[in-house]
Biopython code that builds the backbone (N, CA, C, O; Angstrom):
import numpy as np
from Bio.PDB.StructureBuilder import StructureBuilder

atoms = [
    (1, "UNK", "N", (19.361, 15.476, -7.271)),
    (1, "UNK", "CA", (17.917, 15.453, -7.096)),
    (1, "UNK", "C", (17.270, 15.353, -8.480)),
    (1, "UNK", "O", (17.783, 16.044, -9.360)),
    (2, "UNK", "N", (16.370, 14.703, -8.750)),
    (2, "UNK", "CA", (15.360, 13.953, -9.618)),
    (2, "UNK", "C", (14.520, 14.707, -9.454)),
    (2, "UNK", "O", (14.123, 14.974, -8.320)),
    (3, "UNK", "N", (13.835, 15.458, -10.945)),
    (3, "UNK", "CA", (12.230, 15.785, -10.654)),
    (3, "UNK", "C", (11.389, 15.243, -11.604)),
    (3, "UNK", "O", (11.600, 15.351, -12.812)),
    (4, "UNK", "N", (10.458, 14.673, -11.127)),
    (4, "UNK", "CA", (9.257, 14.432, -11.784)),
    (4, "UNK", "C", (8.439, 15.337, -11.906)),
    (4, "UNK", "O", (8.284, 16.343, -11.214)),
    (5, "UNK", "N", (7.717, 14.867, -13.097)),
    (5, "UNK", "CA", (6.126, 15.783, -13.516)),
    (5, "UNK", "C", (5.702, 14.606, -14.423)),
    (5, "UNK", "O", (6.358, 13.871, -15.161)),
    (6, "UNK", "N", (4.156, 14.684, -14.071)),
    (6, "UNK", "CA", (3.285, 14.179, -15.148)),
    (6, "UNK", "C", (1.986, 14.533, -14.791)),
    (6, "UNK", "O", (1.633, 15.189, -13.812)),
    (7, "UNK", "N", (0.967, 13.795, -16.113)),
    (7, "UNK", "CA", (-0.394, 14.671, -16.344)),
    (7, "UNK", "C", (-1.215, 13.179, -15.441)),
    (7, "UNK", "O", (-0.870, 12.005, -15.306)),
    (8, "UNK", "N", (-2.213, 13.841, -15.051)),
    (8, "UNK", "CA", (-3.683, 12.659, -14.328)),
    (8, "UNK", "C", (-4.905, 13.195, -14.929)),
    (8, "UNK", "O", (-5.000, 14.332, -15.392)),
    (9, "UNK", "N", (-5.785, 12.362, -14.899)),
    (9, "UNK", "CA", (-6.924, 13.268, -15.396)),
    (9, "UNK", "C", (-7.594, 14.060, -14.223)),
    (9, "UNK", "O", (-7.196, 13.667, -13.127)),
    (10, "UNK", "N", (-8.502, 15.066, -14.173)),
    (10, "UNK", "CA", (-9.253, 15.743, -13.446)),
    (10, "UNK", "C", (-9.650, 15.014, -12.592)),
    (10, "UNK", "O", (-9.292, 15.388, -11.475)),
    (11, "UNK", "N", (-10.483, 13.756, -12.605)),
    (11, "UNK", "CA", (-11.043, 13.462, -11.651)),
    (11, "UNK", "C", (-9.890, 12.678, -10.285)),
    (11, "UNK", "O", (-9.875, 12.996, -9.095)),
    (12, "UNK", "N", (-9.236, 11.871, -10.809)),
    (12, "UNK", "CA", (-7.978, 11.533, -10.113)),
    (12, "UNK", "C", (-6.976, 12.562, -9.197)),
    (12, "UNK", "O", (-6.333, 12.435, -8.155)),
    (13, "UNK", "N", (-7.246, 13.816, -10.324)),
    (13, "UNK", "CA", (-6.264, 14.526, -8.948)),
    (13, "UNK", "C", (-7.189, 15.254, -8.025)),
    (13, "UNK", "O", (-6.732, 15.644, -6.950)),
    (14, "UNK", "N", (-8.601, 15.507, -8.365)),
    (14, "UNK", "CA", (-9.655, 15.568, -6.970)),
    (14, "UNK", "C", (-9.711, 14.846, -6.147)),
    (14, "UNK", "O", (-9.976, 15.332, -5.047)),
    (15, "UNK", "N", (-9.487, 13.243, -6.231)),
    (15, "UNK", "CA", (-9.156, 12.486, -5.253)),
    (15, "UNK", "C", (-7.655, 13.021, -4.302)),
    (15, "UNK", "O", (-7.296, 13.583, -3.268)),
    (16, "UNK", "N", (-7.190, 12.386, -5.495)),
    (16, "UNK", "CA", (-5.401, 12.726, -4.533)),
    (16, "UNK", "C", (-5.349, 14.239, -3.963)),
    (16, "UNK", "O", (-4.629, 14.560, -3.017)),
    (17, "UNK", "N", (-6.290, 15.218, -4.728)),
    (17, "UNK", "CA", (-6.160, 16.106, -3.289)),
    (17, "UNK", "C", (-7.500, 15.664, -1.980)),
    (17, "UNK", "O", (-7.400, 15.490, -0.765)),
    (18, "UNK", "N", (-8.383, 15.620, -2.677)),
    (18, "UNK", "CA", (-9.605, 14.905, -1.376)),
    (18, "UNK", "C", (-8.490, 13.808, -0.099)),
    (18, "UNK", "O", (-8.695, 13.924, 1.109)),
    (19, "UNK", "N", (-7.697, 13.103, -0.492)),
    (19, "UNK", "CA", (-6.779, 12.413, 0.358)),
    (19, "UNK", "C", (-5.960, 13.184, 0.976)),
    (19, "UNK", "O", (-5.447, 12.783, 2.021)),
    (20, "UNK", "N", (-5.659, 14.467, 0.460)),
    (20, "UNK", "CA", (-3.873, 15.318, 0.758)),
    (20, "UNK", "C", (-4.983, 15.729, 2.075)),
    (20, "UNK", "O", (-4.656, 15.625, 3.257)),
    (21, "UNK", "N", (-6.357, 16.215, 1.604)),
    (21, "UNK", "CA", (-6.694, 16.846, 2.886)),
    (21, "UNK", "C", (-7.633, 16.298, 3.658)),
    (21, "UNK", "O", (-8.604, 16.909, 4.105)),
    (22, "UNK", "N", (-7.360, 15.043, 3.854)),
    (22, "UNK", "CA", (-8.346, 13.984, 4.813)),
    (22, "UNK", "C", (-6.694, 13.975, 5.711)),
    (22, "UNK", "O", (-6.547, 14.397, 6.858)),
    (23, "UNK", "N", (-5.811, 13.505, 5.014)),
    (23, "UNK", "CA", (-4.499, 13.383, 6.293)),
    (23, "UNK", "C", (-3.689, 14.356, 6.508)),
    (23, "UNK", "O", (-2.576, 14.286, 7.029)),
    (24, "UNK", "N", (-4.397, 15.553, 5.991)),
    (24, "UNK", "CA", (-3.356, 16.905, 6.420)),
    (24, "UNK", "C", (-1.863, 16.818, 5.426)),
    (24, "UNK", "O", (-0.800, 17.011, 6.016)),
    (25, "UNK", "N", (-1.855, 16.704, 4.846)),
    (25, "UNK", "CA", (-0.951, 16.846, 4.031)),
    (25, "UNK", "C", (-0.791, 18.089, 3.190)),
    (25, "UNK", "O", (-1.628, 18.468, 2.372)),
    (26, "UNK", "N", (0.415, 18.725, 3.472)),
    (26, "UNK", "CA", (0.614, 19.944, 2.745)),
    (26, "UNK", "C", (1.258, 19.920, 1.323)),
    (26, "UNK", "O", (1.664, 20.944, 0.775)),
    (27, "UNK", "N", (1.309, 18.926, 0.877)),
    (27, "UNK", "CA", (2.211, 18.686, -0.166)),
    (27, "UNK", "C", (2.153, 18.025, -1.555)),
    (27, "UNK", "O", (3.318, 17.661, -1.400)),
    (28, "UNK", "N", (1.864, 17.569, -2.704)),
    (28, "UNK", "CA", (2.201, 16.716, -3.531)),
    (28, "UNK", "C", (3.388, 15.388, -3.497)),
    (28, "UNK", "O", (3.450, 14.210, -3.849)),
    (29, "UNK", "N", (4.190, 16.346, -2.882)),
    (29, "UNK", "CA", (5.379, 15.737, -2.193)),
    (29, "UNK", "C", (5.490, 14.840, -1.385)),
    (29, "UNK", "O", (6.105, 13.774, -1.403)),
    (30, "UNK", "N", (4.723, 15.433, -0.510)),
    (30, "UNK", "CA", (4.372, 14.638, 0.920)),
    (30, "UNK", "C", (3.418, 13.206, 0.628)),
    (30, "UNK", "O", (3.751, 12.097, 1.046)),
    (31, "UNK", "N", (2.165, 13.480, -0.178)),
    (31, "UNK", "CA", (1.471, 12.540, -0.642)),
    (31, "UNK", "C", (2.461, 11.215, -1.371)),
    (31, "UNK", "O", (2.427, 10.002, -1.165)),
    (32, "UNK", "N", (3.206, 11.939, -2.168)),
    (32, "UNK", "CA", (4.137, 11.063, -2.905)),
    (32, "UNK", "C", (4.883, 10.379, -2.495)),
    (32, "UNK", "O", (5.067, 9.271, -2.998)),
    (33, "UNK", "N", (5.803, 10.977, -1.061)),
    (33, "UNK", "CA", (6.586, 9.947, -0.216)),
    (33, "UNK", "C", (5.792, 8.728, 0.286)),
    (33, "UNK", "O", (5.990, 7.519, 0.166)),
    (34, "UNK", "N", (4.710, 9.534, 0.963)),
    (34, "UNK", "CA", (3.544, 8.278, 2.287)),
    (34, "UNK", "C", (3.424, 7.009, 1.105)),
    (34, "UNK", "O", (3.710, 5.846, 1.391)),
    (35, "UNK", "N", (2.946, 7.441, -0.286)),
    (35, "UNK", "CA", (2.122, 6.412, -0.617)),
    (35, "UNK", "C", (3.647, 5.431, -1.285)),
    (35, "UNK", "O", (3.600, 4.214, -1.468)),
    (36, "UNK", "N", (4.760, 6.199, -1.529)),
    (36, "UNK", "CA", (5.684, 5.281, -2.122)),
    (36, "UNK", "C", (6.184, 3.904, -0.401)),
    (36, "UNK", "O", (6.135, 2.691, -0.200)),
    (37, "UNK", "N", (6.483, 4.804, 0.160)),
    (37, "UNK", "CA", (6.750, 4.095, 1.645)),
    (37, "UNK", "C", (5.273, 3.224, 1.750)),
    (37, "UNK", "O", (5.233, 2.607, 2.814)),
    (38, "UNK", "N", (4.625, 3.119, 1.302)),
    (38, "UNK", "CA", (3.128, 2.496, 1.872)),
    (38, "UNK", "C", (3.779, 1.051, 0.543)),
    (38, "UNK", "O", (3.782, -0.157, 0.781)),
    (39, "UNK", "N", (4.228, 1.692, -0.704)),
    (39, "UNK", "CA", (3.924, 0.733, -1.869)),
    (39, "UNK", "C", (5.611, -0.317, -1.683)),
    (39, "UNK", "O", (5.750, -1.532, -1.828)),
    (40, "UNK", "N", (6.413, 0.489, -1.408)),
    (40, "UNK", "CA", (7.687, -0.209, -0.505)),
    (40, "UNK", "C", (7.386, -1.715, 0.541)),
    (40, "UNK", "O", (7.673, -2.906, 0.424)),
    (41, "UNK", "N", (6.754, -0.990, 1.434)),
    (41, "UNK", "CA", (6.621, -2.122, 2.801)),
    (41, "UNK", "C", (5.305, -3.225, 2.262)),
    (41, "UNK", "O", (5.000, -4.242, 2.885)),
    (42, "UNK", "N", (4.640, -2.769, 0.998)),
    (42, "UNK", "CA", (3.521, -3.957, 0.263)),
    (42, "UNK", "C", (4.775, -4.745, -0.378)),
    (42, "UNK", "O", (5.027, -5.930, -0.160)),
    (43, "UNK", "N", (5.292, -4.139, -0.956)),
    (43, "UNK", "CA", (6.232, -5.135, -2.351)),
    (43, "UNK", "C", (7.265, -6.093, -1.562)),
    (43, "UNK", "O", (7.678, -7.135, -2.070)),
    (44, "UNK", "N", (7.773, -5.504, 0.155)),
    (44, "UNK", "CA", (8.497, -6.208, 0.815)),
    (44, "UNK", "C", (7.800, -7.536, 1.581)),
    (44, "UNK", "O", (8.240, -8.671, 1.398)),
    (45, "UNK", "N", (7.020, -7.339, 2.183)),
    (45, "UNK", "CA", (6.112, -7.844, 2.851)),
    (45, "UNK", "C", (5.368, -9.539, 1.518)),
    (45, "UNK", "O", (5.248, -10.752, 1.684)),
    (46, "UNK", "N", (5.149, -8.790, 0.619)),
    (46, "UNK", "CA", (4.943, -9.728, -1.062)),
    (46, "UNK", "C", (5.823, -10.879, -0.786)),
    (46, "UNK", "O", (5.635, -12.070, -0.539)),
    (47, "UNK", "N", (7.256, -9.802, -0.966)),
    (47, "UNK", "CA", (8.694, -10.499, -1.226)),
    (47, "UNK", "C", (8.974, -11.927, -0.112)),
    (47, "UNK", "O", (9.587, -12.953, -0.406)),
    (48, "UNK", "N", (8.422, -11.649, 0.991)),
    (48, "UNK", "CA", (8.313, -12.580, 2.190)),
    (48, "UNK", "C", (7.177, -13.319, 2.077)),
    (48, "UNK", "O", (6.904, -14.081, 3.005)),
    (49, "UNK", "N", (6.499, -13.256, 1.185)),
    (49, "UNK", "CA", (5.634, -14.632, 1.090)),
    (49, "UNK", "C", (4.111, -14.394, 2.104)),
    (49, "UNK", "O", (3.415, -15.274, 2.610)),
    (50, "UNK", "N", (3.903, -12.652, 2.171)),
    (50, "UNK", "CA", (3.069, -12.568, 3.008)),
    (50, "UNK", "C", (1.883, -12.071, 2.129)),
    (50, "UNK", "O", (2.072, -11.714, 0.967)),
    (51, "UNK", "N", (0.478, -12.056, 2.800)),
    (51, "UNK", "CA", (-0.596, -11.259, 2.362)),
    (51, "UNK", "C", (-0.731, -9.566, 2.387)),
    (51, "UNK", "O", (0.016, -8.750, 2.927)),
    (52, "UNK", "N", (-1.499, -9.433, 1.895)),
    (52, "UNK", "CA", (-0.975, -7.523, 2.544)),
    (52, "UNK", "C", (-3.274, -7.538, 2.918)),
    (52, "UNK", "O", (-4.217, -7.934, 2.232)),
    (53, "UNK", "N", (-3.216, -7.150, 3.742)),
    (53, "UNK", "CA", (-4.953, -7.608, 3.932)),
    (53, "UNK", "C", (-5.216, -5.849, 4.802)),
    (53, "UNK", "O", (-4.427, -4.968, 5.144)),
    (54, "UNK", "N", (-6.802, -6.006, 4.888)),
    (54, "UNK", "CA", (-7.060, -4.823, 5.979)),
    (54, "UNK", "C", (-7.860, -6.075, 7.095)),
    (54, "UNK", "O", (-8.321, -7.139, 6.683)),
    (55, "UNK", "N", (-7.867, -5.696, 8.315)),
    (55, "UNK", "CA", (-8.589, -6.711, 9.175)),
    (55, "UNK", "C", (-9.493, -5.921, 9.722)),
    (55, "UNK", "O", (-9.489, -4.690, 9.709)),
    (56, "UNK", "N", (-10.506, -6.846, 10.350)),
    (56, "UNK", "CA", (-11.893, -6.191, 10.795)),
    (56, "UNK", "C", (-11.600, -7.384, 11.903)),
    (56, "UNK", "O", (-11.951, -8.542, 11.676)),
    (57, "UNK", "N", (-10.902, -6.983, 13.163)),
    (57, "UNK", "CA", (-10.961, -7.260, 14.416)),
    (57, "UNK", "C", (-11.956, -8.120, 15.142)),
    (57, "UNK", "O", (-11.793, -9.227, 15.654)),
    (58, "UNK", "N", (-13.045, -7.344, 15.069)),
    (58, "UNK", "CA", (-14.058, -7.465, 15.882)),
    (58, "UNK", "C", (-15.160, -8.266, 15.049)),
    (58, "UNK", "O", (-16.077, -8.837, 15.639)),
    (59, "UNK", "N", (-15.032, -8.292, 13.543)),
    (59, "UNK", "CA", (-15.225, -9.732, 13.261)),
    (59, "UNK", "C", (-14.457, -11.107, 12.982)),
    (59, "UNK", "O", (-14.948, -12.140, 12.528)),
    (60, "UNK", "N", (-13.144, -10.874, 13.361)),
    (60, "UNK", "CA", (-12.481, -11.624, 13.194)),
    (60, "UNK", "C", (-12.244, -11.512, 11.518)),
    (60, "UNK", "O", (-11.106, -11.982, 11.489)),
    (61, "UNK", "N", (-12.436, -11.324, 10.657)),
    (61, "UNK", "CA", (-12.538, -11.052, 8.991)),
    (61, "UNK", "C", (-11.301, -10.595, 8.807)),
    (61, "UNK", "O", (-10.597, -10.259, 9.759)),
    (62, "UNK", "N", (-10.908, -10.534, 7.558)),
    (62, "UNK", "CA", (-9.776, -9.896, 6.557)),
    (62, "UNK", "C", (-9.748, -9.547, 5.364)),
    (62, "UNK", "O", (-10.144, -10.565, 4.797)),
    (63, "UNK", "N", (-9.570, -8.874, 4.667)),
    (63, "UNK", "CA", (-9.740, -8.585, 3.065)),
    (63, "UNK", "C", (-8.557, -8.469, 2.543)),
    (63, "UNK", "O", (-7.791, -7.605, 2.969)),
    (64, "UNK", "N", (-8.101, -9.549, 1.253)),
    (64, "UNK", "CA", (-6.789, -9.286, 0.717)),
    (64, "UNK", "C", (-6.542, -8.621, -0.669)),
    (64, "UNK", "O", (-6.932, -8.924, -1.796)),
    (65, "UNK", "N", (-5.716, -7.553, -0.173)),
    (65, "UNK", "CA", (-5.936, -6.309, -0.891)),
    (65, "UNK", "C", (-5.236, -6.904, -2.306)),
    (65, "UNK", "O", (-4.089, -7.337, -2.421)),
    (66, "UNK", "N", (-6.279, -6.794, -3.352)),
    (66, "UNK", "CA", (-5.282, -7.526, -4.874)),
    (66, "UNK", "C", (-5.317, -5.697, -6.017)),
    (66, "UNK", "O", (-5.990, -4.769, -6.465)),
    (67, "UNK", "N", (-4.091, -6.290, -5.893)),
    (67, "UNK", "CA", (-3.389, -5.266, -6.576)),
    (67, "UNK", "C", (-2.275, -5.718, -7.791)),
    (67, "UNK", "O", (-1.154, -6.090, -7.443)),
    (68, "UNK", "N", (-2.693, -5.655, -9.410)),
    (68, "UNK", "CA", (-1.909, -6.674, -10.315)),
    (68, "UNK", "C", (-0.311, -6.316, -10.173)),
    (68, "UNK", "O", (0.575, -7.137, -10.410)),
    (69, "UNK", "N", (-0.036, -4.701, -9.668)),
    (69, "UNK", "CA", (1.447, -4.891, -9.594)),
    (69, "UNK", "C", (2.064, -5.862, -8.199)),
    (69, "UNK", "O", (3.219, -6.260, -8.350)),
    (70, "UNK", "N", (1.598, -6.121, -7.319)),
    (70, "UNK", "CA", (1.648, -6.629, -6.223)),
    (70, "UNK", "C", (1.673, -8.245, -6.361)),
    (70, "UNK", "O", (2.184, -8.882, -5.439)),
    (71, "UNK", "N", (1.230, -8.811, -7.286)),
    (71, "UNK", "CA", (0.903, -10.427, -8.007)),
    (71, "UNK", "C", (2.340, -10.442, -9.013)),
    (71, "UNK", "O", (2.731, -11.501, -9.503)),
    (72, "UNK", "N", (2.925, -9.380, -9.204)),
    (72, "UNK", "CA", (3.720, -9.533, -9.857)),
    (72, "UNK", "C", (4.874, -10.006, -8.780)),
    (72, "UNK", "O", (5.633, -10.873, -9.211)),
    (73, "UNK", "N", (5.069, -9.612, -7.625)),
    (73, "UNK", "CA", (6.087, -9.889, -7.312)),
    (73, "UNK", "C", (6.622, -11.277, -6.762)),
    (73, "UNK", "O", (5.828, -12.174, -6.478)),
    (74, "UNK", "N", (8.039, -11.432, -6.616)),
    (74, "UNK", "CA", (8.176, -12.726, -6.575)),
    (74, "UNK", "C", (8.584, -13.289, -4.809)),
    (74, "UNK", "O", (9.388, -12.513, -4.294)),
    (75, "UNK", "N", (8.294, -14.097, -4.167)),
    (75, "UNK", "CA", (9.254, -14.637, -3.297)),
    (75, "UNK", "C", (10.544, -14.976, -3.164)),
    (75, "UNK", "O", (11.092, -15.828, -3.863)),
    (76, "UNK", "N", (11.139, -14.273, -2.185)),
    (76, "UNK", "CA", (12.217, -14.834, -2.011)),
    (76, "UNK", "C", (12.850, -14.917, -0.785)),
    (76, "UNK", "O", (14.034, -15.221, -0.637)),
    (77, "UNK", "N", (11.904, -14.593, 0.275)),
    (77, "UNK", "CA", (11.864, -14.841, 1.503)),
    (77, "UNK", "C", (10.335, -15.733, 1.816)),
    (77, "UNK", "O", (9.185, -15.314, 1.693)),
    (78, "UNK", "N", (10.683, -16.722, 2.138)),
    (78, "UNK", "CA", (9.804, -17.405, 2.364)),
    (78, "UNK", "C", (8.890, -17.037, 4.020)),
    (78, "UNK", "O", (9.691, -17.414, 4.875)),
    (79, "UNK", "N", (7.937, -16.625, 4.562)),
    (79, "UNK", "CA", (6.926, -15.752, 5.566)),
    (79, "UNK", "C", (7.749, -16.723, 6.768)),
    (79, "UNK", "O", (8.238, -17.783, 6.379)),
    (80, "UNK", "N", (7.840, -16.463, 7.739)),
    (80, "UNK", "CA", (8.584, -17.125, 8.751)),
    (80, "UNK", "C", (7.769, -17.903, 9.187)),
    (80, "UNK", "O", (7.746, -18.773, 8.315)),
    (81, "UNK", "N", (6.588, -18.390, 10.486)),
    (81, "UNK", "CA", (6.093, -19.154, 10.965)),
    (81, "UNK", "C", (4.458, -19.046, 10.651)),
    (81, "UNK", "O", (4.072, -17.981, 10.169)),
    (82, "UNK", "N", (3.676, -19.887, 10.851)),
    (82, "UNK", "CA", (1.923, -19.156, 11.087)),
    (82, "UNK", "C", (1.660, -18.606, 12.130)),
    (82, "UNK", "O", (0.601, -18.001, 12.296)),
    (83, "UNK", "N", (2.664, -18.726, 13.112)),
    (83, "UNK", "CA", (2.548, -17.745, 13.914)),
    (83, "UNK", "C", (2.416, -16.428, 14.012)),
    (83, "UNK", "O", (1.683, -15.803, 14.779)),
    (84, "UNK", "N", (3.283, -15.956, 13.063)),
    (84, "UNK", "CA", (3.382, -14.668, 12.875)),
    (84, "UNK", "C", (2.516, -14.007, 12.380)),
    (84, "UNK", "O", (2.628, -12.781, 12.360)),
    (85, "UNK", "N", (1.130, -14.813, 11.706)),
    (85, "UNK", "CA", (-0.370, -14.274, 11.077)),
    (85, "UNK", "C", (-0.898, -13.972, 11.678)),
    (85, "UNK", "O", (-0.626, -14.356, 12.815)),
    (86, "UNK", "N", (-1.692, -13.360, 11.583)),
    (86, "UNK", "CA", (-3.148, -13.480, 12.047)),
    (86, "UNK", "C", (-3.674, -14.525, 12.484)),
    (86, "UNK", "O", (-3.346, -15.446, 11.736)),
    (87, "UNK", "N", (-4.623, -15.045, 13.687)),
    (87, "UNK", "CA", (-5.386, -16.163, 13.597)),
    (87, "UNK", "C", (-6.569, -15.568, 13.098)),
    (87, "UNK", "O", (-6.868, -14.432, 13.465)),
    (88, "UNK", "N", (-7.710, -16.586, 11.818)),
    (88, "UNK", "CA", (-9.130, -15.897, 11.737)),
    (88, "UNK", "C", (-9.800, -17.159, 11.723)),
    (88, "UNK", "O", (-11.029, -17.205, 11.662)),
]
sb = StructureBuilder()
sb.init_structure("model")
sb.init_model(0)
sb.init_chain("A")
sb.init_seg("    ")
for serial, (resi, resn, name, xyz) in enumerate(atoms, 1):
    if name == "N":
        sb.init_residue(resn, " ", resi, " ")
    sb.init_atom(name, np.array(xyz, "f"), 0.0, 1.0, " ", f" {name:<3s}", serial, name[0])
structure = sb.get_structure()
């Protein structure tokens, strides 16, 4: 087992706790897994040649979430059909 520690400034870790307790999260820990598993299935999803977006349904809309570590990554699964998108 691996431990980390490092410093954030004040206002940053008022957020990251303002977040721990919007989703019930008891943990530092816990925060740390969700958002690595959240930053995992972005970098995979990248890797496949996909968008990573939030959608607004009911306007049909999408927003694509740009993130410079996320531009970094490369293809190497090319996204399977347009089917598999979204239509907007």
């Amino acid at each position: 087992m691996k431990r980390m520690q490092f410093e954030v400034p004040e206002d940053k870790f008022e957020r990251l706790q303002a977040l721990m307790r919007q989703c019930k999260m008891e943990s530092q820990k816990d925060l740390f897994q969700n958002a690595l598993a959240m930053f995992e299935w972005a970098v995979r999803e990248r890797s496949r040649g996909r968008i990573i977006a939030s959608v607004d349904e009911s306007l049909t809309r999408f927003k694509e979430l740009s993130m410079p570590s996320l531009d970094e990554v490369r293809v190497v699964e090319p996204a399977t059909t347009a089917s598999t998108r979204a239509n907007f």
